[in-house]
NUVEX-37440 format. One record per residue (C-alpha): residue number from 0; residue in three letters; chain; x, y, z. Coordinates in steps of 0.02 Angstrom, whole numbers. Example, Ala and Ser with C-alpha at 12.3 -4.5 7.8 and 13.67 -1.06 7.14 Angstrom:
     i    aa   ch     east    north       up
     0   ala    A      615     -225      390
     1   ser    A      684      -53      357
END
This chain:
     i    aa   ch     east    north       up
     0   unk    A       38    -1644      302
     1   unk    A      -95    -1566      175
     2   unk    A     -116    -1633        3
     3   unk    A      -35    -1559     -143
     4   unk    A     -177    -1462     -215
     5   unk    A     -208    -1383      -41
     6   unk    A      -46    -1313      -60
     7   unk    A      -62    -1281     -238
     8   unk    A     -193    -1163     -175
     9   unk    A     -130    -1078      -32
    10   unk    A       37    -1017     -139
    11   unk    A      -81     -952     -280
    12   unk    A     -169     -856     -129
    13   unk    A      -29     -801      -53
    14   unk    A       44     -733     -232
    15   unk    A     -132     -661     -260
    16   unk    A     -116     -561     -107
    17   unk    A       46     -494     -122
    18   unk    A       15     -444     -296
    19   unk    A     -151     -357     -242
    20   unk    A      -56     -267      -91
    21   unk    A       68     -208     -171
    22   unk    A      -19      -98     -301
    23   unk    A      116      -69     -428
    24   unk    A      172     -232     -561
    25   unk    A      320     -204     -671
    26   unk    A      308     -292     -847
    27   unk    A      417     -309     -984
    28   unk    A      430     -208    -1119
    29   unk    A      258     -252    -1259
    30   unk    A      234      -76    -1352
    31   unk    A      330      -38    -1502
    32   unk    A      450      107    -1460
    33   unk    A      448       62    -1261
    34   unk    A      597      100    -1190
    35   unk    A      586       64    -1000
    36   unk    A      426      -45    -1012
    37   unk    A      284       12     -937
    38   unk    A      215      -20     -777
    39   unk    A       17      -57     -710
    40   unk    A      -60      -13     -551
    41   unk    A     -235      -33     -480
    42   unk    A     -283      147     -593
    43   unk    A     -134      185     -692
    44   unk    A      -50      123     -845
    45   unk    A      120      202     -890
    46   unk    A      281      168    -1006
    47   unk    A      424      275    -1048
    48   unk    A      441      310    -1238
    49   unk    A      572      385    -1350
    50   unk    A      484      507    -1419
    51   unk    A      476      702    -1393
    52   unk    A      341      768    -1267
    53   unk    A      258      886    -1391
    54   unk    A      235      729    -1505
    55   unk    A      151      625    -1342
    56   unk    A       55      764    -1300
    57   unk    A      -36      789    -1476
    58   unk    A      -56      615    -1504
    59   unk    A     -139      611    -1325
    60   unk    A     -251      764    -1365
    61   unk    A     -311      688    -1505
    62   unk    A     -346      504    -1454
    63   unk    A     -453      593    -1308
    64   unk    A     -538      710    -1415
    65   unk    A     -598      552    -1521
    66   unk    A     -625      448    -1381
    67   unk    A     -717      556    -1252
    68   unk    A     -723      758    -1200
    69   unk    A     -570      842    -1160
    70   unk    A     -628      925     -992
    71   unk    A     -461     1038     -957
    72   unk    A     -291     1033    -1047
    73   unk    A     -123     1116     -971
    74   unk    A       14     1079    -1103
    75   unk    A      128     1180     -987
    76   unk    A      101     1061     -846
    77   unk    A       91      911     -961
    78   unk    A      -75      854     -898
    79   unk    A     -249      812     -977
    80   unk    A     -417      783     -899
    81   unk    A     -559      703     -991
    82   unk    A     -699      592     -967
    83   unk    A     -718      425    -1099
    84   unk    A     -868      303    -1067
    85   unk    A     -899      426     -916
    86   unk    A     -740      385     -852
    87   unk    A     -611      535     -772
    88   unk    A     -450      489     -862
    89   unk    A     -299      582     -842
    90   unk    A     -161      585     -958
    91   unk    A       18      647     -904
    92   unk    A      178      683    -1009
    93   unk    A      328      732     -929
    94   unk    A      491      735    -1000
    95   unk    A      619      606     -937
    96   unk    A      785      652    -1036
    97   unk    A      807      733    -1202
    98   unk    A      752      577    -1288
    99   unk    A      626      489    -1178
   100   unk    A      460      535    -1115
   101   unk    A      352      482     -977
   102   unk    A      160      445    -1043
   103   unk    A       36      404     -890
   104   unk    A     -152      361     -890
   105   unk    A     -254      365     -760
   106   unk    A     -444      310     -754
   107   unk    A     -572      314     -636
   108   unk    A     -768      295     -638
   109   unk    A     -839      317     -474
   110   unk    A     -692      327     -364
   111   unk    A     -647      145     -446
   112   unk    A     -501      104     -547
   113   unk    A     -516       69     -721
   114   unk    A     -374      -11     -785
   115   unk    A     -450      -92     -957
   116   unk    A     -489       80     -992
   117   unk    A     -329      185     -949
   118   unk    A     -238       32    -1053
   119   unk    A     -353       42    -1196
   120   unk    A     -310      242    -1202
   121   unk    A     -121      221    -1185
   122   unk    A     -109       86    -1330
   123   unk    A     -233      208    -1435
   124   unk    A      -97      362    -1388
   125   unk    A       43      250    -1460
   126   unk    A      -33      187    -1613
   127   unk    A      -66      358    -1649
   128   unk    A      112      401    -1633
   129   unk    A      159      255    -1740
   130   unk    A       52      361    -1894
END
């Protein structure tokens, strides 16, 4: 039989590795205004808030405009492409219901995630909604 911290150790691995594998954590709602949480993979952070897509999307264009250069910008596809600390981040709004709206970042430098970053950007786009 192994010693207790052996195990210890082996359980935090195993959790470790399940976690990593998976790719996709679910967490509680944090933000102000969440209203289905958000949820974190390896290069995207996203939440579903209750506000109106065209308010999302100009909050978005203007955190990225401050933060970085907006490379390309559909509003019509809800998407935005733009590079912060020569990062690619993508931002995404799509419309969930008449009340709730789907906010996505993505971030990337190098073909590696950057999660700190496309979390710093999402908290930025809703403290500027909070304005």
């Amino acid at each position: 039989m192994y010693p207790l911290p052996w195990r210890l150790m082996s359980l935090a691995l195993v959790l470790c590795m399940a976690l990593y594998s998976s790719g996709c954590i679910a967490i509680g709602a944090v933000a102000v205004g969440a209203v289905g949480g958000y949820a974190v993979s390896r290069d995207t952070f996203e939440g579903v808030q209750s506000k109106g897509q065209e308010e999302i999307w100009d909050a978005a264009h203007t955190v990225l405009s401050i933060m970085g250069t907006i490379n390309q910008d559909s509003r019509k596809q809800g998407e935005i492409n733009a590079t912060v600390y020569g990062a690619s981040v993508t931002v995404t709004v799509m419309a969930v219901n008449l009340t709730s709206t789907k906010l996505r970042v993505k971030a990337r430098k190098a073909l590696l995630p950057r999660i700190g970053l496309a979390q710093e950007v999402y908290t930025k786009i809703i403290n500027q909604l909070e304005r």
